[in-house]
PABA-322683 format. One record per residue (C-alpha): residue in three letters; residue number from 1; chain; z, y, x. Coordinates in Angstrom, 1 decimal, m for minus. Example, Ala and Ser with C-alpha at 12.3 -4.5 7.8 and 13.67 -1.06 7.14 Angstrom:
<res Ala n 1 chain A up 7.8 north m4.5 east 12.3>
<res Ser n 2 chain A up 7.1 north m1.1 east 13.7>
# end
This chain:
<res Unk n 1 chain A up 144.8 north m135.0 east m126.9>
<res Unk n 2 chain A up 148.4 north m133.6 east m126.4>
<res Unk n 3 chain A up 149.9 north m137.0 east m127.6>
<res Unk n 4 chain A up 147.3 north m138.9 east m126.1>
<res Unk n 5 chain A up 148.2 north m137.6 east m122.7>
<res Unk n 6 chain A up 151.9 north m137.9 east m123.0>
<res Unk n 7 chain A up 151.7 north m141.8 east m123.9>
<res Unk n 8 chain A up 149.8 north m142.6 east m120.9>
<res Unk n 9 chain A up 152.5 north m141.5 east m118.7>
<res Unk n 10 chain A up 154.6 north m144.5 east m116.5>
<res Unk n 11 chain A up 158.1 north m145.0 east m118.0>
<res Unk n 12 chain A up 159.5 north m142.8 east m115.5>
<res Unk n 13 chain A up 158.5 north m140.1 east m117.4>
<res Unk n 14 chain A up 160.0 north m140.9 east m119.9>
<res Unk n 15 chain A up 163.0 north m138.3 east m120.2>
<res Unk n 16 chain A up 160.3 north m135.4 east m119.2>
<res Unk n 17 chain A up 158.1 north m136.4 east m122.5>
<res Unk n 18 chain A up 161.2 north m136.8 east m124.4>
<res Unk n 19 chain A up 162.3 north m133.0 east m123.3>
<res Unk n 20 chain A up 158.5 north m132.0 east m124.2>
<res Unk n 21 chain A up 158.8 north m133.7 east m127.5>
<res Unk n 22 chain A up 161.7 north m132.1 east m128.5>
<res Unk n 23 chain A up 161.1 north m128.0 east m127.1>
<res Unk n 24 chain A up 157.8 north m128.1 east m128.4>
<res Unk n 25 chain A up 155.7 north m128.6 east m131.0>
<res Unk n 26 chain A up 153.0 north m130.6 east m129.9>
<res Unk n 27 chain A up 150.2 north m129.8 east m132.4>
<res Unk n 28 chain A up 150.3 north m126.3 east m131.3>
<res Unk n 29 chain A up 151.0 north m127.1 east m127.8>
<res Unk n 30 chain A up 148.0 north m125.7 east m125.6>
<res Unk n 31 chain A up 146.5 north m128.0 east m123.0>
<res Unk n 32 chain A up 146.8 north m125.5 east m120.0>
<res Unk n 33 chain A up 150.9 north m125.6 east m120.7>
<res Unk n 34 chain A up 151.4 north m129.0 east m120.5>
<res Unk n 35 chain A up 149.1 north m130.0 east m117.9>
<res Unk n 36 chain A up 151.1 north m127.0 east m115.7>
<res Unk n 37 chain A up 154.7 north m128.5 east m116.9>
<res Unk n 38 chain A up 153.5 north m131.8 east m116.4>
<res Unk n 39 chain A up 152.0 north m130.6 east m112.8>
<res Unk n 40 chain A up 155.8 north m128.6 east m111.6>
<res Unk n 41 chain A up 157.5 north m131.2 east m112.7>
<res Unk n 42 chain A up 155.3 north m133.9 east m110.6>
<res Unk n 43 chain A up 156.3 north m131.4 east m107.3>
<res Unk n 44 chain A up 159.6 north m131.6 east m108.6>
<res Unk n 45 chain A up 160.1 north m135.6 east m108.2>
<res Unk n 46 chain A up 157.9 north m135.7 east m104.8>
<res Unk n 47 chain A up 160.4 north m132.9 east m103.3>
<res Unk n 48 chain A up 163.0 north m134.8 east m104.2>
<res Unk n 49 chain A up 162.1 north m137.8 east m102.9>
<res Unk n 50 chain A up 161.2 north m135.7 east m99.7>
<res Unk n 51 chain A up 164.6 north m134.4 east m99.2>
<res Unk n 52 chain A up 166.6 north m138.1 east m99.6>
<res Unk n 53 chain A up 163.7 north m139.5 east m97.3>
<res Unk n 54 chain A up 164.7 north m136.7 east m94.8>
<res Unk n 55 chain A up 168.3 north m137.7 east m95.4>
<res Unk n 56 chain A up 168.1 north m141.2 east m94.9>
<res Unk n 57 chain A up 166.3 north m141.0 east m91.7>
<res Unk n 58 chain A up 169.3 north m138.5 east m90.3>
<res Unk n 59 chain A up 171.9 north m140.5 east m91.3>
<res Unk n 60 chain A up 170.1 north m143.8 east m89.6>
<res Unk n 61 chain A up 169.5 north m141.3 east m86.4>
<res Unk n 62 chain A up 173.2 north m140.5 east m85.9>
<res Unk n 63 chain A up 174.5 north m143.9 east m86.6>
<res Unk n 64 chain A up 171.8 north m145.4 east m84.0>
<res Unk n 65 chain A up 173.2 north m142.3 east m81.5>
<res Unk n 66 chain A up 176.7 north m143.3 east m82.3>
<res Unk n 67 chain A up 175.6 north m146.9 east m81.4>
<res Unk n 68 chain A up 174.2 north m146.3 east m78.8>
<res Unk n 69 chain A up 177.1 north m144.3 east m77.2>
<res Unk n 70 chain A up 179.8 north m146.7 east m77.8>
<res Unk n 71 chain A up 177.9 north m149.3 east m75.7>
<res Unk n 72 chain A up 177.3 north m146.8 east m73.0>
<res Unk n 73 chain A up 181.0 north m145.7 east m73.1>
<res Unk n 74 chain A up 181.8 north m149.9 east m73.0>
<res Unk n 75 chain A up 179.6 north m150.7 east m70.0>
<res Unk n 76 chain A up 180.9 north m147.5 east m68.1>
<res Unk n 77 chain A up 184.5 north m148.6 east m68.8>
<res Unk n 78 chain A up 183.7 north m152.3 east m67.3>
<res Unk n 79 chain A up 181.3 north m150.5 east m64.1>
<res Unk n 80 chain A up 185.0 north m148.4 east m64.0>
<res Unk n 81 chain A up 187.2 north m151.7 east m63.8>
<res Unk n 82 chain A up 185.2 north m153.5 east m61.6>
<res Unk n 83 chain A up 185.0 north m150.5 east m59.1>
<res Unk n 84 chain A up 188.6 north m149.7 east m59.4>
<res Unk n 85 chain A up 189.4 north m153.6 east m58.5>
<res Unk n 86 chain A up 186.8 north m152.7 east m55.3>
<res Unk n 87 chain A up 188.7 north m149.8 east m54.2>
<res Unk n 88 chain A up 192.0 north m152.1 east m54.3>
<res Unk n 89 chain A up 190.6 north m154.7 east m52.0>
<res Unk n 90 chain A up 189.4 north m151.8 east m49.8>
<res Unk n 91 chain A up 192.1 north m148.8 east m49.2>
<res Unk n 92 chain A up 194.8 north m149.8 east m51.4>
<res Unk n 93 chain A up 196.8 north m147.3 east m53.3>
<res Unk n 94 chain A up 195.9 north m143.8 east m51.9>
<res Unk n 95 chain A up 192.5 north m144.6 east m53.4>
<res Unk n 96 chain A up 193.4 north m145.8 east m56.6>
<res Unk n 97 chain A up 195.0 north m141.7 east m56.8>
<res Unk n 98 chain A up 192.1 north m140.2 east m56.4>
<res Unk n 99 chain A up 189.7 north m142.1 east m59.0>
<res Unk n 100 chain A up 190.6 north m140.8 east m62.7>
<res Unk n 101 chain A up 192.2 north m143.0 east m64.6>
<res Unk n 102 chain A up 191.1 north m142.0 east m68.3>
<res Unk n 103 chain A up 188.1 north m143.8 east m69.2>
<res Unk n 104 chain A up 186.5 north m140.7 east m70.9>
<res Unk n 105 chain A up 186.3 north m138.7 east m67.9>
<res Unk n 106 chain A up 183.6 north m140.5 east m66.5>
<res Unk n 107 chain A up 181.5 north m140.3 east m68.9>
<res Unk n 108 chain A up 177.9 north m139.3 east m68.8>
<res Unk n 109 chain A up 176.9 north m135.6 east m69.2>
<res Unk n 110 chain A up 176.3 north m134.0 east m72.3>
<res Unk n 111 chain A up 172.9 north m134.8 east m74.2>
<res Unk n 112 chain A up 170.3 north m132.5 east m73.7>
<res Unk n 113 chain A up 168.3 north m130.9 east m76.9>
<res Unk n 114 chain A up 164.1 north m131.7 east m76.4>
<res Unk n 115 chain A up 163.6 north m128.4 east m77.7>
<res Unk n 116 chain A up 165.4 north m125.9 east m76.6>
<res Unk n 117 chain A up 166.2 north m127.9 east m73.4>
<res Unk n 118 chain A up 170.3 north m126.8 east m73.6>
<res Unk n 119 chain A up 173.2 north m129.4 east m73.6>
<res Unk n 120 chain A up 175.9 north m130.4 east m76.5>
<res Unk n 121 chain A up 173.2 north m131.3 east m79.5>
<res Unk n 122 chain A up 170.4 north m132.9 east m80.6>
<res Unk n 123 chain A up 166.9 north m132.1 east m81.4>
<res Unk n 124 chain A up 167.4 north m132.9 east m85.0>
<res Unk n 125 chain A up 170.2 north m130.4 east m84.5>
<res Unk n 126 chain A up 168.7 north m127.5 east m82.6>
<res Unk n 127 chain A up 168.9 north m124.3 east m84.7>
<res Unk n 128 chain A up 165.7 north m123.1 east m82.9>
<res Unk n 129 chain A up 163.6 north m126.0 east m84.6>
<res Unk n 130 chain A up 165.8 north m125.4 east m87.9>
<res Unk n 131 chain A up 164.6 north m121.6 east m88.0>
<res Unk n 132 chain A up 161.2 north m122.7 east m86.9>
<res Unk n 133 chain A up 160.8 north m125.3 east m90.1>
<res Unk n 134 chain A up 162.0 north m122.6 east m92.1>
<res Unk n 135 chain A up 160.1 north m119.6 east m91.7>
<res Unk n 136 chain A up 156.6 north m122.3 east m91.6>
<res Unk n 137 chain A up 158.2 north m123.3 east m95.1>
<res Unk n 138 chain A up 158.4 north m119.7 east m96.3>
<res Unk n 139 chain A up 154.9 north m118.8 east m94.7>
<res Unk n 140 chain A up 153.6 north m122.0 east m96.1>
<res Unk n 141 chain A up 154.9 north m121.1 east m99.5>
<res Unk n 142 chain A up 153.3 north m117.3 east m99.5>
<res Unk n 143 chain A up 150.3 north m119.2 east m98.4>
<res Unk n 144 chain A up 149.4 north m121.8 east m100.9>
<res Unk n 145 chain A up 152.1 north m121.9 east m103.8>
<res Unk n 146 chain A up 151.2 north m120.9 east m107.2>
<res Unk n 147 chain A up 153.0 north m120.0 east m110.0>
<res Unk n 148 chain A up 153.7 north m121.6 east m112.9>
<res Unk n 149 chain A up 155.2 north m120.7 east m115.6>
<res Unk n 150 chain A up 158.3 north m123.5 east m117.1>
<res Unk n 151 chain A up 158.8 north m122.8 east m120.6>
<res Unk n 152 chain A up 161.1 north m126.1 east m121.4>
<res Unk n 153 chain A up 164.4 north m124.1 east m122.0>
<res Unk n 154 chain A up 166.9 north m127.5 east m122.0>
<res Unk n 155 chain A up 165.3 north m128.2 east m119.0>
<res Unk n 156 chain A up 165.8 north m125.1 east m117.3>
<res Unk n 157 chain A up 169.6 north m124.8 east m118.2>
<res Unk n 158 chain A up 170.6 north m128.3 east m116.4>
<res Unk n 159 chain A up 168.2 north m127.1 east m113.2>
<res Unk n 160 chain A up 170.0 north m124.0 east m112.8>
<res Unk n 161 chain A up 173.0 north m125.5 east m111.0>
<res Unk n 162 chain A up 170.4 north m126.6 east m108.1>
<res Unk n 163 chain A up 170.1 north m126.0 east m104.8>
<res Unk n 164 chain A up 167.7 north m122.4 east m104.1>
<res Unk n 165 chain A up 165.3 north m124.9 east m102.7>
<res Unk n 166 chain A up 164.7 north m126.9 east m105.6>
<res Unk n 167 chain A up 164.9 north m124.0 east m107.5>
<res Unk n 168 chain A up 162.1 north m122.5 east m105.5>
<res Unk n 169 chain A up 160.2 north m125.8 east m106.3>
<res Unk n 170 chain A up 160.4 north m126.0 east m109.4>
<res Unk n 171 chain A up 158.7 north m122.4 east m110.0>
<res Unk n 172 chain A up 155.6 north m124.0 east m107.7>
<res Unk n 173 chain A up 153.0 north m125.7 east m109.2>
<res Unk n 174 chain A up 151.2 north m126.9 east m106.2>
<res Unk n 175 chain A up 153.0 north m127.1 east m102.5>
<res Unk n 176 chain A up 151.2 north m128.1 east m99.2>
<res Unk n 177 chain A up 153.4 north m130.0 east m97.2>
<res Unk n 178 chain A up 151.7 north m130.0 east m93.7>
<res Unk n 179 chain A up 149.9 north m126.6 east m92.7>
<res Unk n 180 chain A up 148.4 north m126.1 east m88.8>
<res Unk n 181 chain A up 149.2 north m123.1 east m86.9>
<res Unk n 182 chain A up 145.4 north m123.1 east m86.1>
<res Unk n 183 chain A up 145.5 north m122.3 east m90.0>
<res Unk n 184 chain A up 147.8 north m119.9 east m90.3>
<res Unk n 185 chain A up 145.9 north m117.5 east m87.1>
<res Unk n 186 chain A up 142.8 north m118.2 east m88.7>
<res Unk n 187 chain A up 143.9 north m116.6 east m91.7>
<res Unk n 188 chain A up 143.2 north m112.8 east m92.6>
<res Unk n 189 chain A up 146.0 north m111.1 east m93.7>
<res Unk n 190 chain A up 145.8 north m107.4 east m95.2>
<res Unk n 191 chain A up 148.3 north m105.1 east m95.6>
<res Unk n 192 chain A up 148.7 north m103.0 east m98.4>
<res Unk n 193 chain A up 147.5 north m99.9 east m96.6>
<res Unk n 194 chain A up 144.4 north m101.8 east m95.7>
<res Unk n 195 chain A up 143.9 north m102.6 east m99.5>
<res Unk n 196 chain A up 144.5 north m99.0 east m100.9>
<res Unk n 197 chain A up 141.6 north m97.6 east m97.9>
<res Unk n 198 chain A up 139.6 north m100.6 east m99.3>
<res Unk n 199 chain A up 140.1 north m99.9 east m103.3>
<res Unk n 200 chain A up 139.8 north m96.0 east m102.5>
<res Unk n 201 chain A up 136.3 north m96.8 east m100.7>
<res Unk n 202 chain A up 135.4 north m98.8 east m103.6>
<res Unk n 203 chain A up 136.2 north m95.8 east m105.9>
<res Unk n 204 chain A up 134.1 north m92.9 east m104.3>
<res Unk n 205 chain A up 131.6 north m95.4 east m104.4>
<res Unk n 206 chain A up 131.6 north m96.3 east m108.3>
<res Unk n 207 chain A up 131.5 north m92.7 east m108.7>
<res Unk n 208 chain A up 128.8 north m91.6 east m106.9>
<res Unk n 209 chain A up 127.0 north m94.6 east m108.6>
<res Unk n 210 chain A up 127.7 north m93.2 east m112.1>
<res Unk n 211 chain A up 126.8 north m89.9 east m111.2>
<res Unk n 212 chain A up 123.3 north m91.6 east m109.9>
<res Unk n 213 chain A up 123.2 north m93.5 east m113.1>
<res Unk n 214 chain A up 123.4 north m90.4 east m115.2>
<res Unk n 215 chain A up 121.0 north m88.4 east m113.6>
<res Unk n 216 chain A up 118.5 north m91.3 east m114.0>
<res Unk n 217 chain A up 119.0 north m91.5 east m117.7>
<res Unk n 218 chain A up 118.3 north m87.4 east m117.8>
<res Unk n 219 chain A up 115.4 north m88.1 east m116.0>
<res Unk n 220 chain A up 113.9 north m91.3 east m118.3>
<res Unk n 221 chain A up 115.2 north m88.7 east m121.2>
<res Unk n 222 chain A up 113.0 north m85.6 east m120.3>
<res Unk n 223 chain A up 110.3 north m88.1 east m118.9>
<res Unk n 224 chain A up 110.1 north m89.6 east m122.4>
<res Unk n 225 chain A up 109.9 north m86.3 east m123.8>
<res Unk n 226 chain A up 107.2 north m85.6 east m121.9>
<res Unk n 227 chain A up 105.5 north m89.1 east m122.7>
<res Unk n 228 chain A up 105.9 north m87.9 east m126.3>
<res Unk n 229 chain A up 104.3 north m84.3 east m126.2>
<res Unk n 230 chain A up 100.8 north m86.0 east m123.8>
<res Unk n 231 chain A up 100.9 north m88.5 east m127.0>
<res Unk n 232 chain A up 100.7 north m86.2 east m129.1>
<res Unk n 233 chain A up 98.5 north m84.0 east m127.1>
<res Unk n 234 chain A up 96.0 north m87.3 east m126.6>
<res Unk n 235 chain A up 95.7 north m87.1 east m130.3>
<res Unk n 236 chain A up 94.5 north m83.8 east m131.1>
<res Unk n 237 chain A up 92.1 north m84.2 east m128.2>
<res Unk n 238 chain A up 90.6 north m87.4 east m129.6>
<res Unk n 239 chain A up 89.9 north m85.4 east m132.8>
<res Unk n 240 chain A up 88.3 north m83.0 east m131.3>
<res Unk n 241 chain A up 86.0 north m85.4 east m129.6>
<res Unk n 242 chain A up 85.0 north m86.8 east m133.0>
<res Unk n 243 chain A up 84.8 north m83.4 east m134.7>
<res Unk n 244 chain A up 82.2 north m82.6 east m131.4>
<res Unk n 245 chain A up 80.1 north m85.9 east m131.8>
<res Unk n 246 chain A up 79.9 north m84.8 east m135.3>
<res Unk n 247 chain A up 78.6 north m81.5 east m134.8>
<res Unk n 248 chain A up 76.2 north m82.8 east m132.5>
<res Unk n 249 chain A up 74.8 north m85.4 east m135.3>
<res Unk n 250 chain A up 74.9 north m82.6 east m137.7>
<res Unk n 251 chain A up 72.4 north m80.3 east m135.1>
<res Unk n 252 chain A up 70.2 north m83.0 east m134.7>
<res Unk n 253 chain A up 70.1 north m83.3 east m138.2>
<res Unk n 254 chain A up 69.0 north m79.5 east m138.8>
<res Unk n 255 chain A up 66.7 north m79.2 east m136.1>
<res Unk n 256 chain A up 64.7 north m82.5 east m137.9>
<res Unk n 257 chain A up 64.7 north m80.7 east m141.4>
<res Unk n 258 chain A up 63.5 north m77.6 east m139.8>
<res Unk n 259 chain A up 60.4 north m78.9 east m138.3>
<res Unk n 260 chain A up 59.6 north m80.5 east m142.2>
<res Unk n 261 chain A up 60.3 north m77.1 east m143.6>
<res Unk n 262 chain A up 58.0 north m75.5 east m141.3>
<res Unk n 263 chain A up 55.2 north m77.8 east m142.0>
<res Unk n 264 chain A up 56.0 north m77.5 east m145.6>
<res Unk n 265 chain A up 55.9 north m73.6 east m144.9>
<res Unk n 266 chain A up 52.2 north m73.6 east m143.7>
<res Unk n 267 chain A up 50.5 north m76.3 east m146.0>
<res Unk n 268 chain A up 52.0 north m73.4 east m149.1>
<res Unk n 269 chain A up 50.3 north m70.6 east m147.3>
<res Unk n 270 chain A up 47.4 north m72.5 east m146.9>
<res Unk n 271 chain A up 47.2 north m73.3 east m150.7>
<res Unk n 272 chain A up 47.5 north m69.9 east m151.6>
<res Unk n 273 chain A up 44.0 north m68.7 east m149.3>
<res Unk n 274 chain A up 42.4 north m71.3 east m151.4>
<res Unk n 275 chain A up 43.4 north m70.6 east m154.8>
<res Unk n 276 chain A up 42.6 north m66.6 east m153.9>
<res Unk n 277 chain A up 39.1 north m67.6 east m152.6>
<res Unk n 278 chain A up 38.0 north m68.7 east m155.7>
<res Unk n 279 chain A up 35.8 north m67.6 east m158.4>
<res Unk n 280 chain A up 35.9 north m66.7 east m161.9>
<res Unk n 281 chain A up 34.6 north m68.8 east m164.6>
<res Unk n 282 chain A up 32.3 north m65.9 east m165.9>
<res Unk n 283 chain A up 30.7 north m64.4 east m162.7>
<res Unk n 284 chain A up 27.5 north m65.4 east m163.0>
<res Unk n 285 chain A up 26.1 north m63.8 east m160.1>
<res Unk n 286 chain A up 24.0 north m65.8 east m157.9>
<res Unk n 287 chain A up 23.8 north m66.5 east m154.1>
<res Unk n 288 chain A up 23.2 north m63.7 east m151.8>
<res Unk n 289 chain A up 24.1 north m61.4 east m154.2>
<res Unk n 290 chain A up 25.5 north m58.5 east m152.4>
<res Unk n 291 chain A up 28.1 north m57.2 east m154.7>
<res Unk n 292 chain A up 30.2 north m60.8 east m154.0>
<res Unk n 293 chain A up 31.7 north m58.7 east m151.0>
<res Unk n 294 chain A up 33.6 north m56.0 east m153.6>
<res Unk n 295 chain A up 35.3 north m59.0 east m155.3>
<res Unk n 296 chain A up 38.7 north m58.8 east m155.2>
<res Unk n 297 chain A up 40.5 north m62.0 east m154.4>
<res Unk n 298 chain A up 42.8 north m63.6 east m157.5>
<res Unk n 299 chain A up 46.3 north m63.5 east m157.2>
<res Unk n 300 chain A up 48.3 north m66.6 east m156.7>
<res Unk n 301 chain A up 50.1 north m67.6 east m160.2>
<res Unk n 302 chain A up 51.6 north m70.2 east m159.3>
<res Unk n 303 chain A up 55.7 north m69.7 east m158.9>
<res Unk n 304 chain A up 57.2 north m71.5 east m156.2>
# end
């Protein structure tokens, strides 16, 4: 991707890819490095071409001023001639001594500066707007440059012997050119006072936030604990519920085989009057006979 890049370039890139080729070694080159090399030297070129831009257009402005003050200074020489010629055909010599004779004298005044409003320069030449360009160039730098790092050493070597204002440039990766004073009010700035109350704020906060945090883990510790000991305490109380319901089957259960004993109980005592009122096989007494009443009863042989 690296080489890919690098051949679509134009042509005048060509000594910047050439550089590249050389310092590096593009099959380890990372992407982020080249596209910020690439990017610095891009604001490079367009400051460049900025300053001779600038340059060009003084040079026209003070050969158009020069210009234009030669042909003043020729039709205030010929307005001088003609008047002096007047002055002849009027009062003669004694006049002719009190105009000047050197043409330069009567020139116009001094130019007047549009923005500081004092004579003997021009606007382009005010120091007022000079310091003015320069401190919205610094702010504008503080505002919106960013850093980049240039790793080509040949390249840096043969920039060295710059001016500091390309050298500034060429540690920028990014540059905006035209920046509003509406911008620059609109914009916040802290100071590092302002910062330390913030980050201080910021800290008493973060710790009173871990001290909550860790008193809410103790909490969900012991709470858990707790859930642990009613789980366990759940348990043993369900077994007693089932060792109850079993008791309560095992009651009904007596109280049903007590009732058949019982009955089982009387139909045995029962048995026994019978087998006792019996007789014996060799009484041969007959009915009515009275001595039936001193009979004793048999006893039961039976064995349970």
């Amino acid at each position: 991707l690296v080489r890919k890049i690098l051949r679509c370039l134009p042509k005048s890139w060509t000594p910047k890819v050439m550089a590249i080729e050389e310092a590096k070694d593009l099959s380890t080159l990372p992407l982020e490095q080249l596209l910020g090399s690439l990017m610095t030297h891009e604001t490079t070129m367009k400051n460049h071409e900025n300053v001779e831009v600038k340059k060009k257009k003084s040079i026209a402005l003070k050969a158009s001023n020069e210009e234009s003050e030669s042909d003043e200074d020729g039709d205030v020489a010929l307005i001088t001639s003609q008047f002096k010629k007047f002055l002849k055909s009027q009062k003669g010599k004694n006049a002719l001594k009190k105009f000047p004779h050197n043409v330069e004298a009567s020139k116009k005044e001094e130019p007047t500066c549009y923005e500081c409003k004092k004579p003997g320069h021009f606007k382009n030449e005010c120091p007022n707007l000079k310091k003015k360009e320069k401190f919205i160039k610094e702010h504008s730098k503080k505002k919106k440059a960013m850093v980049a790092t240039w790793d080509d050493s040949d390249l840096s070597s043969s920039e060295e012997s710059g001016s500091d204002e390309e050298v500034v440039n060429f540690a920028l990766m990014a540059l905006e050119e035209d920046t509003s004073e509406d911008e620059s009010e609109n914009e916040v700035n802290f100071t590092f006072d302002e910062l330390q109350n913030a980050y201080e704020k910021l800290y008493v906060e973060y710790e009173n936030i871990c001290l909550k945090n860790k008193s809410l883990k103790k909490n969900a510790i012991s709470m858990s604990k707790e859930l642990e000991i009613l789980k366990s305490e759940n348990s043993k109380h369900i077994n007693e519920i089932e060792s109850l319901k079993e008791n309560e089957k095992l009651k009904t259960e007596i109280d049903s085989l007590k009732k058949s004993f019982s009955t089982f109980s009387n139909s045995s005592g029962k048995l026994d009057n019978l087998l006792g009122l019996q007789r014996c096989v060799f009484d041969k007494a007959g009915l009515g006979y009275e001595e039936m009443k001193n009979v004793k009863h048999f006893k039961n042989f039976f064995v349970k």
